[in-house]
C-alpha positions as CSV (number, residue, x, y, z in Angstrom):
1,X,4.6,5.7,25.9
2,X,3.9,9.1,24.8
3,X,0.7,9.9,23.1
4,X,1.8,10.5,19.3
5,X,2.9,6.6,19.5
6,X,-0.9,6.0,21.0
7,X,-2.3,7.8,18.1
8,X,-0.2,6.4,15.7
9,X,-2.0,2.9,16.9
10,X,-5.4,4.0,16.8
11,X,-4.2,5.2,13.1
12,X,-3.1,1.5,12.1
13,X,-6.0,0.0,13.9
14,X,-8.7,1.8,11.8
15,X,-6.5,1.7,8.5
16,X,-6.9,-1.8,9.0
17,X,-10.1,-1.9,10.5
18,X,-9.0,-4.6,12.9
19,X,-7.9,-4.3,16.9
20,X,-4.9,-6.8,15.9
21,X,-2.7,-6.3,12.8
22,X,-0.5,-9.0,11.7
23,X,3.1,-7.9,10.0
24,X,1.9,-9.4,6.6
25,X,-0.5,-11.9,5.9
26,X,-0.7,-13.1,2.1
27,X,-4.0,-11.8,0.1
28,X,-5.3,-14.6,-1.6
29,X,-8.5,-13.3,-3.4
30,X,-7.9,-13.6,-7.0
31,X,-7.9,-17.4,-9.3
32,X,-6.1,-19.1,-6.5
33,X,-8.8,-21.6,-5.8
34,X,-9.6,-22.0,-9.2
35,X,-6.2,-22.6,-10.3
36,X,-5.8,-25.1,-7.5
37,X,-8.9,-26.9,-7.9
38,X,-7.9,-27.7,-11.8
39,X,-4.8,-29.6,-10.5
40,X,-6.7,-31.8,-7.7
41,X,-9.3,-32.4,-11.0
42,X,-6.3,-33.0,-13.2
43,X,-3.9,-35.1,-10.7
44,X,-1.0,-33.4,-12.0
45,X,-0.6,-32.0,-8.8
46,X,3.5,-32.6,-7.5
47,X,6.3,-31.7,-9.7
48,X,5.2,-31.9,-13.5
49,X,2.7,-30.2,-14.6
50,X,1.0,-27.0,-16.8
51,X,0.8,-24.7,-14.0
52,X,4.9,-25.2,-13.1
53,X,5.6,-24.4,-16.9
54,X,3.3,-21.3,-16.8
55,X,4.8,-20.0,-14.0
56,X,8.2,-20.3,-14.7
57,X,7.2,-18.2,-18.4
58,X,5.3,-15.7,-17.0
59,X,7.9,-15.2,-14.0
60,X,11.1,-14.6,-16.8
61,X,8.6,-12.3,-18.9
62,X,7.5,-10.5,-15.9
63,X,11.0,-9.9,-14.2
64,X,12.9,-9.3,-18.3
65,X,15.0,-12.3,-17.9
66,X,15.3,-15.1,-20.2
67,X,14.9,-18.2,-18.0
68,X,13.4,-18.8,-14.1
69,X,13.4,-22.0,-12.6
70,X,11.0,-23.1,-9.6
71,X,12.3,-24.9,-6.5
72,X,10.7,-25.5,-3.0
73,X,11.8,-22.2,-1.1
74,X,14.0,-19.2,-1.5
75,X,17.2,-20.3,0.6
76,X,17.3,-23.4,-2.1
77,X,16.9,-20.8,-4.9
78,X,19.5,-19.3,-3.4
79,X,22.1,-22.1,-3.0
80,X,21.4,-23.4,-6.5
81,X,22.3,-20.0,-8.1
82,X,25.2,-19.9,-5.9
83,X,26.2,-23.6,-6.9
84,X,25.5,-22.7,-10.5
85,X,27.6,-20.0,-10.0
86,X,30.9,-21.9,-9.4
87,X,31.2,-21.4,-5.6
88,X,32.6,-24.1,-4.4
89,X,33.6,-25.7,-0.7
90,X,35.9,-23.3,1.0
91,X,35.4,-20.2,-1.3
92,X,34.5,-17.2,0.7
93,X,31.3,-15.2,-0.6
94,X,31.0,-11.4,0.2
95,X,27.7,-10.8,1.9
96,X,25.9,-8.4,4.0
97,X,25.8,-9.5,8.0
98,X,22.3,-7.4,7.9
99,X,20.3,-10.5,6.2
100,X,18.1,-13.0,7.3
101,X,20.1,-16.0,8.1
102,X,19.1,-17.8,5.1
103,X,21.4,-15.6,2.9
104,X,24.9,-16.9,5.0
105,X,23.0,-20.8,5.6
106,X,22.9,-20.9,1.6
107,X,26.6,-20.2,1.5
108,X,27.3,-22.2,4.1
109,X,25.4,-25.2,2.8
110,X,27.8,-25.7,-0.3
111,X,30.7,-25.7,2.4
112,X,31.6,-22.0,1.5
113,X,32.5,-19.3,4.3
114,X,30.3,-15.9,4.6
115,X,32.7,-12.9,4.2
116,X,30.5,-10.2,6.2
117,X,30.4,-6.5,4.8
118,X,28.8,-3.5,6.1
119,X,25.7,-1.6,4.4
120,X,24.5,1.6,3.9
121,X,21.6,3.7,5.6
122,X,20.5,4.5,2.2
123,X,20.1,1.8,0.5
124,X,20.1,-0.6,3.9
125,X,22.3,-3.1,1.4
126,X,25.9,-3.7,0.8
127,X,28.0,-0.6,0.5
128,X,29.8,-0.4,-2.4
129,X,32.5,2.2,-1.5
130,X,33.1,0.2,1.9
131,X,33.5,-3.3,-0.3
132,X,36.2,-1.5,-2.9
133,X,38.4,0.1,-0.2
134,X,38.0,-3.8,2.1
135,X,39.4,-5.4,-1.3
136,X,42.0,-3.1,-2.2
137,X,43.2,-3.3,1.5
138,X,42.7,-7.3,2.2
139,X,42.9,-9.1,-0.9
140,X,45.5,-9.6,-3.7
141,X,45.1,-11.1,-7.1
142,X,46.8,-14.9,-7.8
143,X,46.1,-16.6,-10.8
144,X,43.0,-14.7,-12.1
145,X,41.5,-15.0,-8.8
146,X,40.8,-12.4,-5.8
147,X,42.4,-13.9,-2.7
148,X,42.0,-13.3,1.1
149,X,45.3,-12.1,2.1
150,X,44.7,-13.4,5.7
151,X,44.0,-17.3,5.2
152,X,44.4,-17.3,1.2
153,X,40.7,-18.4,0.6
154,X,39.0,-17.7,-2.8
155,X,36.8,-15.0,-3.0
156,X,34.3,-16.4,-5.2
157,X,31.2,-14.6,-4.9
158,X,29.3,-11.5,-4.0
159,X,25.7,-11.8,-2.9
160,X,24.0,-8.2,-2.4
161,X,20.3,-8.5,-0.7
162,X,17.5,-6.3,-1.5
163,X,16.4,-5.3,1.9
164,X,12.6,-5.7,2.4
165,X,12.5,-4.9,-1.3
166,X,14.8,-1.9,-1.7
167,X,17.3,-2.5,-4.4
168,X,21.2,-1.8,-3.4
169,X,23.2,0.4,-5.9
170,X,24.1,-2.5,-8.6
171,X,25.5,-1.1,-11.7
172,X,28.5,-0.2,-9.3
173,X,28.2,-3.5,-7.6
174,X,28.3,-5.0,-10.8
175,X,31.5,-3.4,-11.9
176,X,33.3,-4.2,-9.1
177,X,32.4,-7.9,-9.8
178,X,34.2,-6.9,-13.2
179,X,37.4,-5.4,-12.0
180,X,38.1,-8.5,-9.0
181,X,36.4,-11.4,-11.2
182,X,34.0,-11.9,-8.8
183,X,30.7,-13.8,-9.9
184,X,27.2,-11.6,-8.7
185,X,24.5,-13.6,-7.8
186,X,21.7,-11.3,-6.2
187,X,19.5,-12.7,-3.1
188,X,16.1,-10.8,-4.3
189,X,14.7,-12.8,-2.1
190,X,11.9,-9.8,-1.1
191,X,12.1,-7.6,-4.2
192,X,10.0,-9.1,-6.4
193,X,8.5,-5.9,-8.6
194,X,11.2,-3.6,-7.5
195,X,13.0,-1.7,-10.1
196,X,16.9,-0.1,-10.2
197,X,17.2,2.2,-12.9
198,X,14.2,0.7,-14.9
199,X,15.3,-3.2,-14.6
200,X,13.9,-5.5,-12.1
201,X,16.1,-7.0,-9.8
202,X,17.3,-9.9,-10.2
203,X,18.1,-9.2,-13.4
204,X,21.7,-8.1,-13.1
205,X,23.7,-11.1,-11.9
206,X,24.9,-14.4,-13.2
207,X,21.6,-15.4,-11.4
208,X,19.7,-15.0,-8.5
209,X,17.2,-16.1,-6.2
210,X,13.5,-15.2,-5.3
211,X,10.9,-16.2,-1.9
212,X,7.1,-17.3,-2.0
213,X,6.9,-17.8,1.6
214,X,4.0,-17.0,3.2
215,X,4.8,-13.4,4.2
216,X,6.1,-12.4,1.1
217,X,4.4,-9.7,-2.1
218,X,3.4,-13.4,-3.5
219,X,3.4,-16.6,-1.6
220,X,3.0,-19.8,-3.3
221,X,3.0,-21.2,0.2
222,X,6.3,-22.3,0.2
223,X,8.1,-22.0,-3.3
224,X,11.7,-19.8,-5.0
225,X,12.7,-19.5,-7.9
226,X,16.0,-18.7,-9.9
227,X,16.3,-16.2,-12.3
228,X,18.9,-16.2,-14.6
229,X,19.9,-15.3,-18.5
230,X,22.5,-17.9,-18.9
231,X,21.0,-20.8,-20.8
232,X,23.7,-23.0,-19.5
233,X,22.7,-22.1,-15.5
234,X,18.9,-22.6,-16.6
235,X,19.6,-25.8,-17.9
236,X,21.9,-27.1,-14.8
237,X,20.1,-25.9,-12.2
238,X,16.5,-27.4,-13.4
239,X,18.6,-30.7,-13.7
240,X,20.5,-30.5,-10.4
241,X,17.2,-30.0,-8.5
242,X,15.3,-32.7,-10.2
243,X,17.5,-35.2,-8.7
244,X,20.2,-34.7,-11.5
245,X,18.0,-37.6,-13.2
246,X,18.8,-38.4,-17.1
247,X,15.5,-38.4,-19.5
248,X,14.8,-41.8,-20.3
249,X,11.5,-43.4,-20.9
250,X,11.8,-45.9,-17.6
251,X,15.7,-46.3,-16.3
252,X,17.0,-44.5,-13.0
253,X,20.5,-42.7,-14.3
254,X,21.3,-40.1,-11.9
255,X,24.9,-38.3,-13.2
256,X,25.9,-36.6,-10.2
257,X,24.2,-35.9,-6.8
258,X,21.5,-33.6,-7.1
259,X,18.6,-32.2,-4.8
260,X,14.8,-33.2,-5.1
261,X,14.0,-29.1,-4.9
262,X,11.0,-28.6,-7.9
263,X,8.6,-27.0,-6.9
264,X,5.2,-29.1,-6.8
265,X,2.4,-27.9,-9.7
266,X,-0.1,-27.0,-6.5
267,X,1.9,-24.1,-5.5
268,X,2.9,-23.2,-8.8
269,X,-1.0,-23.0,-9.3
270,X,-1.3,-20.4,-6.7
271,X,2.1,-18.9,-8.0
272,X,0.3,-17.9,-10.9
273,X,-3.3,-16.3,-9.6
274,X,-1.1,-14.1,-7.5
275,X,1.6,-13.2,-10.3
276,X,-1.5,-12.0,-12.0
277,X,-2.3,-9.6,-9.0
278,X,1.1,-8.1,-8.3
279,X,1.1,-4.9,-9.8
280,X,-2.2,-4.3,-8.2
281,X,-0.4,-5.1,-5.0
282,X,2.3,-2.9,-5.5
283,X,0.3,-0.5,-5.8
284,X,-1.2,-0.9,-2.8
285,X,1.8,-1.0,-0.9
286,X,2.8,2.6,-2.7
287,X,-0.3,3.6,-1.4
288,X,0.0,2.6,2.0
289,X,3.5,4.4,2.5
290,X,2.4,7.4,1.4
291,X,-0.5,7.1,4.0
292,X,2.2,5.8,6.6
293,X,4.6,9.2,5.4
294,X,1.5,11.3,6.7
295,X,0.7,9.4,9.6
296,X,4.7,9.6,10.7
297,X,4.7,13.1,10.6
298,X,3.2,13.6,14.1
299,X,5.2,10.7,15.8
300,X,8.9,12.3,16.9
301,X,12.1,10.8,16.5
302,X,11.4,8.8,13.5
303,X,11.5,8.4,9.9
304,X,9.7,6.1,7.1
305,X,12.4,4.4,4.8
306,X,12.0,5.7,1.2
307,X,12.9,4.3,-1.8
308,X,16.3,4.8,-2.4
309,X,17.5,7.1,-5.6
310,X,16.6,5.6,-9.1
311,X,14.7,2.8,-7.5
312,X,11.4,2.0,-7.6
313,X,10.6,-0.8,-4.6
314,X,7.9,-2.8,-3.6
315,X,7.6,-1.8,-0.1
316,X,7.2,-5.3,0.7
317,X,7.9,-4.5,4.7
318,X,7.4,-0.7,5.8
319,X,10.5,0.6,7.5
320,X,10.9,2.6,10.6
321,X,14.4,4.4,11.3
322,X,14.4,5.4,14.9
323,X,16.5,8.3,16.1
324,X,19.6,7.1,18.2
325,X,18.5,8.4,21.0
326,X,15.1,6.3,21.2
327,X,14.7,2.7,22.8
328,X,13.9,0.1,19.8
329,X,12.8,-2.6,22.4
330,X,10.7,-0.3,24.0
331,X,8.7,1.0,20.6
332,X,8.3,-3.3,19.7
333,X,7.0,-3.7,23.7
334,X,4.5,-0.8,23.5
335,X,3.3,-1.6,19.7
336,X,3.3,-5.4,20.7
337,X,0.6,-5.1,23.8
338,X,-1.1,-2.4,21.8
339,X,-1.8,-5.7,18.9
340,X,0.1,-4.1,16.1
341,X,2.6,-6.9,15.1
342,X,5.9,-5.3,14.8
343,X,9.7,-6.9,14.6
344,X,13.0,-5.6,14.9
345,X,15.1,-6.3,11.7
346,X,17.2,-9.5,12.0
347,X,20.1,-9.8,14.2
348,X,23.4,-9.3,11.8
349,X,25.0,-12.7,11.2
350,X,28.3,-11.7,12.8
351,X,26.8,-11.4,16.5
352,X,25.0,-15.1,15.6
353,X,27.5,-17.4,17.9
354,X,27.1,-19.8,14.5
355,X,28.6,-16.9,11.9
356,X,30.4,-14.9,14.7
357,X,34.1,-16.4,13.3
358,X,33.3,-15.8,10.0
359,X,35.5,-12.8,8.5
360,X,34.6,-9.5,8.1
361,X,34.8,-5.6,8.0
362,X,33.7,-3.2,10.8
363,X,30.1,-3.5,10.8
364,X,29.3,0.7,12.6
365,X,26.6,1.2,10.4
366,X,24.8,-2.1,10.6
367,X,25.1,-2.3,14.1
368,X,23.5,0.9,14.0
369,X,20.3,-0.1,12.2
370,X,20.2,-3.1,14.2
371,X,19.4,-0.6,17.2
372,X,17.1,1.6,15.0
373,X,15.4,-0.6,12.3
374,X,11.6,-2.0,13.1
375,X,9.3,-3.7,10.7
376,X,5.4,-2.1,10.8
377,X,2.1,-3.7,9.6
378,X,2.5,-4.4,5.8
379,X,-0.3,-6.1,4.3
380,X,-2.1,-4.7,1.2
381,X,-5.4,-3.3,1.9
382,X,-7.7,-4.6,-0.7
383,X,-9.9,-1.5,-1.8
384,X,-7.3,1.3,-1.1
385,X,-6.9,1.7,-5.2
């Protein structure tokens, strides 16, 4: 490996002042133990509790919707927005094949069928243009409803993904959910405190679904959320995932089968010490890719990923592009052995033997960023502010 990649290590290794930098590792140095600590005191620590109310308020007034609901993780979130959302067993949902698989496993888990579309380099999310022309070419209206001329499935639903926390180009996603009656339900899974056009995503479909894992801006551990403005969606989905139990003082009336997905009040406790401290990590991630965008500068045949136009992300995974004519796997290898923790981006759902039937549209350009596309060391550096 040449030496601009060498120095480009050393850079990493005393920004972080370590000799081995994970990918992301969460930053828990704010009212987490405290928070914690006050629900082991109080007992109220599974589903029901202050700290699972709290969150779920200062989550809608922080992303400007009306109504967030907590569950257990994001591919939950995900398939309870989508369930919420009418889609229904054997409806096809258009969906990027550049996703991590729980994005097409949440589709697949209400007995729906991924519909894979192609992206765009600059947003690295579903390409609007590509998804108009694909309908107008393979679809046909019946009965109000957008059909798949070649098996004359539904097309229920389009799911966009915010790619490491850059939003995709939504108002014209949005109004192509308009003119084909398709429902939007956004997968911001990663793009918690990223902005399109001034509104947070998340904020644009019939609902949509966030991640606390343990790598993402905030972790609760394990946790998700939906965010939604429909009252009605609020309202079913905290029922559905609380077993789809009926209030009653002491009787067991369940009205149709529902999922035991609420998030416990221990995670929601940490939930809310890090909601607290997520501007202050955006801004630290803003700050460590402009540091990256200088570093970059001396290393040939690459690129940072920048916000795309009238976005403002969360950098919640810096992105490389590689130049075509360098060796991905031989960048991850070097950076790897070196101890900087680097990944590819995920392998697109339609080369996945489980997806690979599912239909789609020529996938050139996310093939492309499959060969070009790795993940650096992310982690906010407390003290760079």
């Amino acid at each position: 490996m040449n030496k601009q990649w060498s120095k480009l290590v050393s850079d990493i290794k005393e920004l972080y002042e370590k000799s081995n930098v994970p990918l992301h590792e969460p930053t828990l140095q704010g009212n987490e133990l405290n928070y914690v600590s006050d629900c082991i005191t109080s007992g109220w620590v599974s589903s029901v509790g202050q700290y699972v109310n709290q969150f779920e308020e200062k989550l809608a007034e922080y992303t400007g919707v009306q109504y967030a609901v907590l569950v257990v993780n994001g591919t939950a979130a995900l398939q309870m927005a989508l369930k919420a959302a009418g889609v229904q067993a054997n409806d096809e949902v258009f969906m990027p094949s550049l996703t991590f698989i729980a994005t097409a496993n949440a589709v697949s888990y209400l007995g729906a069928i991924p519909h894979f579309v192609d992206v765009t380099e600059k947003t690295l999310g579903l390409d609007p243009k590509k998804l108009e022309a694909y309908i107008l070419a393979h679809t046909r209206f019946e009965g109000g409803l957008l059909i798949n001329k070649n098996n004359n499935r539904v097309i229920r639903a389009v799911v966009p993904m915010h790619t490491f926390g850059h939003p995709v180009e939504l108002e014209e996603l949005q109004r192509i959910c308009h003119e084909y009656n398709l429902v939007l339900v956004e997968d911001a899974a990663e793009s918690l405190g990223s902005l399109y056009k001034g509104k947070h995503t998340g904020s644009f479909g019939k609902a949509s679904a966030l991640s606390f894992n343990g790598n993402k801006i905030i972790t609760t551990g394990g946790g998700g959320a939906i965010l939604t403005n429909d009252e009605s969606v609020a309202r079913y989905v905290k029922h559905i995932t609380t077993t789809a139990k009926l209030p009653h003082r002491w009787e067991y009336e369940h009205d149709e089968i529902g999922y035991n997905f609420r998030m416990p009040n221990i995670n929601a406790a940490i939930g809310c010490a890090q909601l607290e401290r997520l501007p202050y990590f955006i801004k630290q991630k803003r700050m460590l890719t402009n540091v990256y965008d200088q570093l970059l500068q001396r290393v040939d045949g690459v690129s940072l990923f920048k916000e795309p136009e009238h976005c403002e992300s969360n950098y919640w995974l810096q992105t490389l592009l590689l130049d075509e004519s360098v060796d991905r796997d031989e960048i991850l290898l070097f950076l790897n052995e070196q101890g900087i923790m680097s990944r590819p981006i995920w392998k697109p759902m339609h080369l996945l033997n489980v997806y690979k039937e599912c239909p789609r549209m020529d996938m050139r350009v996310t093939e492309s960023l499959n060969r070009r596309v790795i993940n650096i060391p992310s982690t906010p550096i407390e003290g760079m502010i």
